[in-house]
MIMIVO-795038 format. One record per atom (N, C-alpha, C): x, z, y; chain; residue in three letters. Coordinates in steps of 0.02 Angstrom, whole numbers, padded with zeros to 5 digits. Layout:
BEGIN
+--------+--------+--------+----+-----+
:     px :     pz :     py : ch :  aa :
+--------+--------+--------+----+-----+
:      X :      Z :      Y :  A : ALA :
...
+--------+--------+--------+----+-----+
//
This chain:
BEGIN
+--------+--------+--------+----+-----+
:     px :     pz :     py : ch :  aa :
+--------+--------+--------+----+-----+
:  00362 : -00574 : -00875 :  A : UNK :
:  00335 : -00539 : -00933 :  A : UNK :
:  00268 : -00508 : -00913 :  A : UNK :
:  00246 : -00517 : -00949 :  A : UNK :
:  00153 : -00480 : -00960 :  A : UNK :
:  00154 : -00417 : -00945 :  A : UNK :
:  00130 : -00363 : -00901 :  A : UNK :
:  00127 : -00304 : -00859 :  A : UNK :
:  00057 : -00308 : -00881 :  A : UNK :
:  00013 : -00256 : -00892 :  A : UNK :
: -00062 : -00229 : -00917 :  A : UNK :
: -00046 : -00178 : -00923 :  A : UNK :
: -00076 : -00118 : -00877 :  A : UNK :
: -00076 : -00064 : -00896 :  A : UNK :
: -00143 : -00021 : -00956 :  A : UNK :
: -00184 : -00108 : -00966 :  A : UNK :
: -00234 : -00060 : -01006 :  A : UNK :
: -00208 : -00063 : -01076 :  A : UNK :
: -00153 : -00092 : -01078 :  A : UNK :
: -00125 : -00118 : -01162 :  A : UNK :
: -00043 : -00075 : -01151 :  A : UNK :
: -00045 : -00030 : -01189 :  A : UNK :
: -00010 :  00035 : -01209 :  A : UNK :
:  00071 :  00002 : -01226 :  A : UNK :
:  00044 : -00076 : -01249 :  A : UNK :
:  00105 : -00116 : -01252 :  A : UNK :
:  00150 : -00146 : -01222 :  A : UNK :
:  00114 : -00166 : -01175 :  A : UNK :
:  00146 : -00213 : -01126 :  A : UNK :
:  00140 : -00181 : -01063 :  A : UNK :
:  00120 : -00104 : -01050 :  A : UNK :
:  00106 : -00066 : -00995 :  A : UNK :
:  00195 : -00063 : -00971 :  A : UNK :
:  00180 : -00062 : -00902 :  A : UNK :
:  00259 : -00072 : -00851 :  A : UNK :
:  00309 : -00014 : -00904 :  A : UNK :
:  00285 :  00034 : -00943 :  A : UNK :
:  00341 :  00082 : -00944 :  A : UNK :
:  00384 :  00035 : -00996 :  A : UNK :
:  00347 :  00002 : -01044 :  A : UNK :
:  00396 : -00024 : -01075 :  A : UNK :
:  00439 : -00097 : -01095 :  A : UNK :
:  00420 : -00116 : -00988 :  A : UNK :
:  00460 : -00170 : -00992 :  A : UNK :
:  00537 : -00147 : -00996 :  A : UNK :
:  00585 : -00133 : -00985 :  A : UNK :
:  00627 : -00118 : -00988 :  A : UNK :
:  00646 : -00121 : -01056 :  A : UNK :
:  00615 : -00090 : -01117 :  A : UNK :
:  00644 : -00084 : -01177 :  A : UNK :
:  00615 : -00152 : -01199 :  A : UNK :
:  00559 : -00190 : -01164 :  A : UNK :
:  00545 : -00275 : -01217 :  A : UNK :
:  00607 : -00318 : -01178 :  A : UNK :
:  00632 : -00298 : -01123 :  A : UNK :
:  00674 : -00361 : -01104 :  A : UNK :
:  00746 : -00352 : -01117 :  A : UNK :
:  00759 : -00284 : -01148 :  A : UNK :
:  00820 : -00268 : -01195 :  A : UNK :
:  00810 : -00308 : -01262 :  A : UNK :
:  00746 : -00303 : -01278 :  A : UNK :
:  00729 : -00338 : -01367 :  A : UNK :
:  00712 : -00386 : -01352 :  A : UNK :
:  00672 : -00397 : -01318 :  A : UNK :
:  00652 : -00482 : -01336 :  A : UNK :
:  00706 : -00535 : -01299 :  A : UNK :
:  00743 : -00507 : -01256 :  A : UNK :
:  00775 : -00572 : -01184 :  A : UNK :
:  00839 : -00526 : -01203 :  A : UNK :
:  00869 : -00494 : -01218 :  A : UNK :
:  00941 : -00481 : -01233 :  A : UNK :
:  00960 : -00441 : -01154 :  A : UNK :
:  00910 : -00442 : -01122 :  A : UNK :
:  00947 : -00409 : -01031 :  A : UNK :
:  00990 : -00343 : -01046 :  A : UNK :
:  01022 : -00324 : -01034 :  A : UNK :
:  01036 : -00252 : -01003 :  A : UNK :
:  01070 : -00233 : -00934 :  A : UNK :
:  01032 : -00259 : -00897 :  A : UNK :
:  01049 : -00234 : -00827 :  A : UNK :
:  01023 : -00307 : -00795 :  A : UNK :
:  01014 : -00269 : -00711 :  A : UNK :
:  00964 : -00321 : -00662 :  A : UNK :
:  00992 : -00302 : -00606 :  A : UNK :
:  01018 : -00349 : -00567 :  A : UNK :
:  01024 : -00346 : -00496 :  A : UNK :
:  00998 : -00351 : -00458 :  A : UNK :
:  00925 : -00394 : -00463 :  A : UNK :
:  00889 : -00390 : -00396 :  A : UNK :
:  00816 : -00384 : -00466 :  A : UNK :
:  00762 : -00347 : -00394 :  A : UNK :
:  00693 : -00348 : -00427 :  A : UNK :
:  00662 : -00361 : -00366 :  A : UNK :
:  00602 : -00418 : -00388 :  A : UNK :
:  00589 : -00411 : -00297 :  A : UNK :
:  00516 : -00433 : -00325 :  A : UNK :
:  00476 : -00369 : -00313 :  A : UNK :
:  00408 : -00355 : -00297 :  A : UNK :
:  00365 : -00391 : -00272 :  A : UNK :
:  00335 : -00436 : -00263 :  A : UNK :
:  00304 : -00479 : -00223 :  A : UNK :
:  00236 : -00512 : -00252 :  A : UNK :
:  00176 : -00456 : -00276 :  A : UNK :
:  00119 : -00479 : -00291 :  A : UNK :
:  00064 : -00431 : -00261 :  A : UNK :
:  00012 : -00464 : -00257 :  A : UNK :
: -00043 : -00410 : -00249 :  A : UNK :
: -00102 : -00454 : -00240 :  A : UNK :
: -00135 : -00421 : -00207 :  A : UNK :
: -00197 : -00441 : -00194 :  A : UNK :
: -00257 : -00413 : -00157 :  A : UNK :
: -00329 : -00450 : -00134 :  A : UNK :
: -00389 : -00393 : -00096 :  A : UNK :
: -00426 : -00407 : -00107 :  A : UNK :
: -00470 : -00385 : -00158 :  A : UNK :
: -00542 : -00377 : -00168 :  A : UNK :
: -00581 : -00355 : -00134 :  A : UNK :
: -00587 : -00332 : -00067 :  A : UNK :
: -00628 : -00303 : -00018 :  A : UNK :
: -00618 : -00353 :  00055 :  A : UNK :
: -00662 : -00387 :  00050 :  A : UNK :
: -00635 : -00393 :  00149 :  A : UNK :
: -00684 : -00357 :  00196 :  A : UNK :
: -00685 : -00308 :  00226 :  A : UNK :
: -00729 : -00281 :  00228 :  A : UNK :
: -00687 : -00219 :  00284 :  A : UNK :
: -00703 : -00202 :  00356 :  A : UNK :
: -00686 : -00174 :  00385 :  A : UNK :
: -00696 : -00110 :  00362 :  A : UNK :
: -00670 : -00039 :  00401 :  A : UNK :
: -00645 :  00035 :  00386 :  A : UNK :
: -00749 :  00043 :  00380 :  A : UNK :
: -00757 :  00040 :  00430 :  A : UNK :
: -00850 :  00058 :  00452 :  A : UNK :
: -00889 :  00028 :  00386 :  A : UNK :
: -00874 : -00021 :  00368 :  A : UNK :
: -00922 : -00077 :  00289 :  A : UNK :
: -00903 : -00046 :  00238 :  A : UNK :
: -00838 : -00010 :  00236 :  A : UNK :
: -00821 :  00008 :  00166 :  A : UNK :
: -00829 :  00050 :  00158 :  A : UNK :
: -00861 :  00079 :  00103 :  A : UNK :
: -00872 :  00135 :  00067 :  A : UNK :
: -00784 :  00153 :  00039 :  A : UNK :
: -00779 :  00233 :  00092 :  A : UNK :
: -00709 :  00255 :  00068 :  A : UNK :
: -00707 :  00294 : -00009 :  A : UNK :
: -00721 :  00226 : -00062 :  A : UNK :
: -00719 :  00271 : -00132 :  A : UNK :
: -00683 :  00229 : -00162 :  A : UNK :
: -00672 :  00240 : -00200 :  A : UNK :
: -00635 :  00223 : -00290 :  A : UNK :
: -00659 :  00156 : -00285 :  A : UNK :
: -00737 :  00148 : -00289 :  A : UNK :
: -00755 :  00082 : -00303 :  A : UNK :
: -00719 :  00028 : -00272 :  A : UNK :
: -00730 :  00040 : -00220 :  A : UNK :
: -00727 : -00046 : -00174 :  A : UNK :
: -00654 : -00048 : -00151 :  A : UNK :
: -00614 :  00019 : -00156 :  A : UNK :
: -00542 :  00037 : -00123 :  A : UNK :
: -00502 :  00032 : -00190 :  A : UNK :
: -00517 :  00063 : -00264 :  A : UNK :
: -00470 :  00094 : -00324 :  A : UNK :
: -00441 :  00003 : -00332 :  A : UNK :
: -00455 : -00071 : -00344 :  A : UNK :
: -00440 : -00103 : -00365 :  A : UNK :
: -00355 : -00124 : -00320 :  A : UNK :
: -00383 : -00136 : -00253 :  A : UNK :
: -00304 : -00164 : -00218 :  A : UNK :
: -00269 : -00103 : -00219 :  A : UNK :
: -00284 : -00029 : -00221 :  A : UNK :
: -00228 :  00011 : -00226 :  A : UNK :
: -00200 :  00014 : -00294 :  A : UNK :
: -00225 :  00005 : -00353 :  A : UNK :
: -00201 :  00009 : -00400 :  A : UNK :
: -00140 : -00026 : -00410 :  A : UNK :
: -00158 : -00105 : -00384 :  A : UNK :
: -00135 : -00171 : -00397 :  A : UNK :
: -00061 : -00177 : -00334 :  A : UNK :
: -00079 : -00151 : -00283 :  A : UNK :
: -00038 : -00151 : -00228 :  A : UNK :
:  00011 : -00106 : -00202 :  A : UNK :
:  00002 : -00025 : -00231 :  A : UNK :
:  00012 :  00021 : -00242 :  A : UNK :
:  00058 :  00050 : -00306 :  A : UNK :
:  00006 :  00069 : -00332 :  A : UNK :
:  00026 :  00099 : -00386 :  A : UNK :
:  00072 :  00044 : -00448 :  A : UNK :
:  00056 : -00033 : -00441 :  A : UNK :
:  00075 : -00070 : -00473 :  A : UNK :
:  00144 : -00082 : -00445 :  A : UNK :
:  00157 : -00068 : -00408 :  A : UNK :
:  00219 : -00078 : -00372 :  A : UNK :
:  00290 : -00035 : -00385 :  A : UNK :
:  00232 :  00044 : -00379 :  A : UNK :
:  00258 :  00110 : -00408 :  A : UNK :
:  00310 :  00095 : -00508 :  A : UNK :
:  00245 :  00075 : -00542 :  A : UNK :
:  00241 :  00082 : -00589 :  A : UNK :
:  00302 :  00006 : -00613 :  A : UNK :
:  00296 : -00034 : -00555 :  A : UNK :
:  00367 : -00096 : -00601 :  A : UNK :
:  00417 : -00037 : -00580 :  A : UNK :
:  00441 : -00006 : -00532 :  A : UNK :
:  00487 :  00021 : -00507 :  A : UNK :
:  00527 :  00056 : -00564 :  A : UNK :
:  00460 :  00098 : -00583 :  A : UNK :
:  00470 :  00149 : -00647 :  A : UNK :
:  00499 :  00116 : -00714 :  A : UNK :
:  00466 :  00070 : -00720 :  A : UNK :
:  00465 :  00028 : -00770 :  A : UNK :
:  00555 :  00009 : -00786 :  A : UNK :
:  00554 : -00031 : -00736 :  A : UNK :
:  00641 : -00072 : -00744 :  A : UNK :
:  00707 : -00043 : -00728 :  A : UNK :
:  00693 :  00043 : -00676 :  A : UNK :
:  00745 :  00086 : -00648 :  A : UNK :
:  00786 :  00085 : -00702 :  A : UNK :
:  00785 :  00111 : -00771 :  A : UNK :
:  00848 :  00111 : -00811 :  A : UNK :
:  00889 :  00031 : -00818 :  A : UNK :
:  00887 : -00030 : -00810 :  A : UNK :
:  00901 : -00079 : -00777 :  A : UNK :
:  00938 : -00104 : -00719 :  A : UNK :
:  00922 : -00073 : -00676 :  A : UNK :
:  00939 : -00048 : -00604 :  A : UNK :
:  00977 :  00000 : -00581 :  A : UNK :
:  00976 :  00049 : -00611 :  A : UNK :
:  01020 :  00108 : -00606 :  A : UNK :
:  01088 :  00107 : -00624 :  A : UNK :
:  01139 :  00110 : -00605 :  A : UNK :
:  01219 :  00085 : -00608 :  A : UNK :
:  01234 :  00086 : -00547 :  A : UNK :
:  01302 :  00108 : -00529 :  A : UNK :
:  01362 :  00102 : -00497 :  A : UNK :
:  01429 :  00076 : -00507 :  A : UNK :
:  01451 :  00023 : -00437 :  A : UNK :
:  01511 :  00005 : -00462 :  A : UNK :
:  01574 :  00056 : -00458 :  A : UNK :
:  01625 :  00019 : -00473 :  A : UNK :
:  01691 :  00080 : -00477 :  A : UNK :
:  01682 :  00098 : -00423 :  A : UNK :
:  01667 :  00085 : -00358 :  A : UNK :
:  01696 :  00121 : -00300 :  A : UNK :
:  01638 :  00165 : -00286 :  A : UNK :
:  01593 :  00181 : -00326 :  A : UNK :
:  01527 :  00220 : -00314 :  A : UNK :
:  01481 :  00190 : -00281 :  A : UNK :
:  01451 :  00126 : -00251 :  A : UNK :
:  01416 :  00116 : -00231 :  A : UNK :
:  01370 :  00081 : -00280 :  A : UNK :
:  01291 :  00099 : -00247 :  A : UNK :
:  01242 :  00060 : -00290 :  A : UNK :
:  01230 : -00001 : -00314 :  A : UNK :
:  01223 : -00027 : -00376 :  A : UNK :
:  01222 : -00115 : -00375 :  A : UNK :
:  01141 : -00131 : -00390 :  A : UNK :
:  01123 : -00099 : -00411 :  A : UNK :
:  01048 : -00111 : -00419 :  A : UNK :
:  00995 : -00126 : -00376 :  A : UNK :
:  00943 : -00173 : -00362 :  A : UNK :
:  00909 : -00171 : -00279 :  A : UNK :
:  00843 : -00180 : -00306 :  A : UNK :
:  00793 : -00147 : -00286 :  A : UNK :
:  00714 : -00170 : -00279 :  A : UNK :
:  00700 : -00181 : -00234 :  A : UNK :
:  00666 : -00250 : -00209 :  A : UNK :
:  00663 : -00260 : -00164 :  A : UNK :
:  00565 : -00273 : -00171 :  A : UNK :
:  00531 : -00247 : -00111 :  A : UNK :
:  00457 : -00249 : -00101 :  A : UNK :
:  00458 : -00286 : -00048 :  A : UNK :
:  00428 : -00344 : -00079 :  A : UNK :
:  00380 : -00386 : -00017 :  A : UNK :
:  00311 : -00368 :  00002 :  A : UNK :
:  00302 : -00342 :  00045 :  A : UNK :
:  00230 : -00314 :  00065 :  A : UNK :
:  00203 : -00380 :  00105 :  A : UNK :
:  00148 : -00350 :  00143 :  A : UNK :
:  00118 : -00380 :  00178 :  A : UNK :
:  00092 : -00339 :  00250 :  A : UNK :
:  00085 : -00399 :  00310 :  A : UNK :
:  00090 : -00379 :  00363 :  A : UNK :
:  00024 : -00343 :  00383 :  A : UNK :
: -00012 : -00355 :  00340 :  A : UNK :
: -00089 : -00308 :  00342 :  A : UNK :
: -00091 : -00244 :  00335 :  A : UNK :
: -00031 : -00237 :  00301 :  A : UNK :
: -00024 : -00144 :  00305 :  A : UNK :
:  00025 : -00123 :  00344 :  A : UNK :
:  00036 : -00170 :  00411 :  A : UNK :
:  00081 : -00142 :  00453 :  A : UNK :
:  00053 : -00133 :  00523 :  A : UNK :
:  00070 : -00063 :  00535 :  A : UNK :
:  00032 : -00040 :  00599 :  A : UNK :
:  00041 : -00086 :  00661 :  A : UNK :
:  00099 : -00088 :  00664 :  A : UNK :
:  00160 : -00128 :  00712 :  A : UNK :
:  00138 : -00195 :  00704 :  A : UNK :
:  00131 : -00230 :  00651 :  A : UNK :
:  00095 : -00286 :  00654 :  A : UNK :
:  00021 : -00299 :  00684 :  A : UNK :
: -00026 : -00274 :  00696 :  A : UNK :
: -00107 : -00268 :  00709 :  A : UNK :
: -00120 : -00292 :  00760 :  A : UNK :
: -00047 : -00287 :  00823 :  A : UNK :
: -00051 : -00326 :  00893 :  A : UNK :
: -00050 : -00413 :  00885 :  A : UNK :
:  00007 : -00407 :  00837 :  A : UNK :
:  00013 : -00486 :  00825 :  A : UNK :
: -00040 : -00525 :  00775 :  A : UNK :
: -00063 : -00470 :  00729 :  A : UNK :
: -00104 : -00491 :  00667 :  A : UNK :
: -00184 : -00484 :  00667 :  A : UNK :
: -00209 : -00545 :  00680 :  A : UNK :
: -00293 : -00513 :  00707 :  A : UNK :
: -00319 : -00533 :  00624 :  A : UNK :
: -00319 : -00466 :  00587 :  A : UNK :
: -00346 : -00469 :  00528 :  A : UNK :
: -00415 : -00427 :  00531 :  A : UNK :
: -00456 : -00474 :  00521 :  A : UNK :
: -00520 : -00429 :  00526 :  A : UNK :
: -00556 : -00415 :  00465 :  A : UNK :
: -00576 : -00357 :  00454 :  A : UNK :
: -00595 : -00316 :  00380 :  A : UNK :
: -00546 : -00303 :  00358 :  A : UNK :
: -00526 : -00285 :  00293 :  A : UNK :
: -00485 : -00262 :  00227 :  A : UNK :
: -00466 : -00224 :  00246 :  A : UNK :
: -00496 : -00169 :  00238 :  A : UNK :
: -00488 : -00078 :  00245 :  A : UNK :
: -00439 : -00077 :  00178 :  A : UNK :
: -00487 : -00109 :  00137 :  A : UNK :
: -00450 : -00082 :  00058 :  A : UNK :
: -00373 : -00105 :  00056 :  A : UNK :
: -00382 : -00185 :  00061 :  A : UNK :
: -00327 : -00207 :  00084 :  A : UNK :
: -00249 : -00185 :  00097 :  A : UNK :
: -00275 : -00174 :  00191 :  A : UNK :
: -00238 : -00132 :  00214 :  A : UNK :
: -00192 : -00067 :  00199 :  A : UNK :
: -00233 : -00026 :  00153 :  A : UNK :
: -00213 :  00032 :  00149 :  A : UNK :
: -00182 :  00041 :  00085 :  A : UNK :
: -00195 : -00020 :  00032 :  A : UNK :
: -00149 : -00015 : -00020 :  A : UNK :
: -00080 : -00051 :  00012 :  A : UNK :
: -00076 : -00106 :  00027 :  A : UNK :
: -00008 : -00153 :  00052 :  A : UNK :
:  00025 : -00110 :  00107 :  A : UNK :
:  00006 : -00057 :  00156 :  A : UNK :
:  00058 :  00001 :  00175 :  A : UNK :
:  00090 :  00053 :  00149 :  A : UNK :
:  00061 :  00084 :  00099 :  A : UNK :
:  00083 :  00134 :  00025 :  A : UNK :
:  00135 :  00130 :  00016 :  A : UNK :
:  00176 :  00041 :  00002 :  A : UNK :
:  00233 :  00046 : -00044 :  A : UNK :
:  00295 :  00050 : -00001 :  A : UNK :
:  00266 :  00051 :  00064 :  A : UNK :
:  00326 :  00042 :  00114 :  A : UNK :
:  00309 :  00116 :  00141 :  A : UNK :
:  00286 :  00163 :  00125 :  A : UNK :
:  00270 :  00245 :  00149 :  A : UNK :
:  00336 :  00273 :  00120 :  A : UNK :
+--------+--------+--------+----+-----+
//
């Protein structure tokens, strides 16, 4: 389904209530996160630490991630009889925002990158 947060319509909060109306869902067992993107390649020193050259992959990598979360939790939210959780979000990140990775991962530039695709795993 279509996610735009500049269209009031199809913005993440109200996927949840279009895939009750339009697709009949009421309830989801797995969600699994797995998009993004980097508009900057461009090391920590090249990049200007602003909004500009940084606001696009955090939005998209970040906050977009945040915002399906928000979006589909009433979906997700349930317990079985024995009290345990059945609902799962699952985030596929990337190894560019992993510290632990940097020995194995010779990624050179994407400051912006980087620092949105570690966020969702903070």
């Amino acid at each position: 389904m279509l996610l735009d947060e500049q269209n009031p319509s199809v913005a993440a909060a109200t996927l949840a209530a279009r895939l009750r109306e339009e697709h009949g869902v009421d309830r989801l067992d797995v969600v699994i996160a797995n998009a993004g993107g980097a508009s900057v390649v461009k090391g920590v020193l090249e990049t200007e630490a602003g909004w500009e050259e940084m606001g696009w992959d955090f939005e998209v990598n970040a906050l977009g991630t945040a915002r399906l979360f928000r979006g589909i939790w009433g979906l997700l939210d349930r317990e079985r009889e024995d009290g345990k959780a059945v609902g799962r979000f699952v985030v596929v990140s990337s190894s560019v925002g992993s510290i632990g990775g940097l020995e194995e991962e010779r990624y050179v530039g994407g400051a912006a990158s980087s620092c949105s695709c570690a966020a969702p795993d903070a």
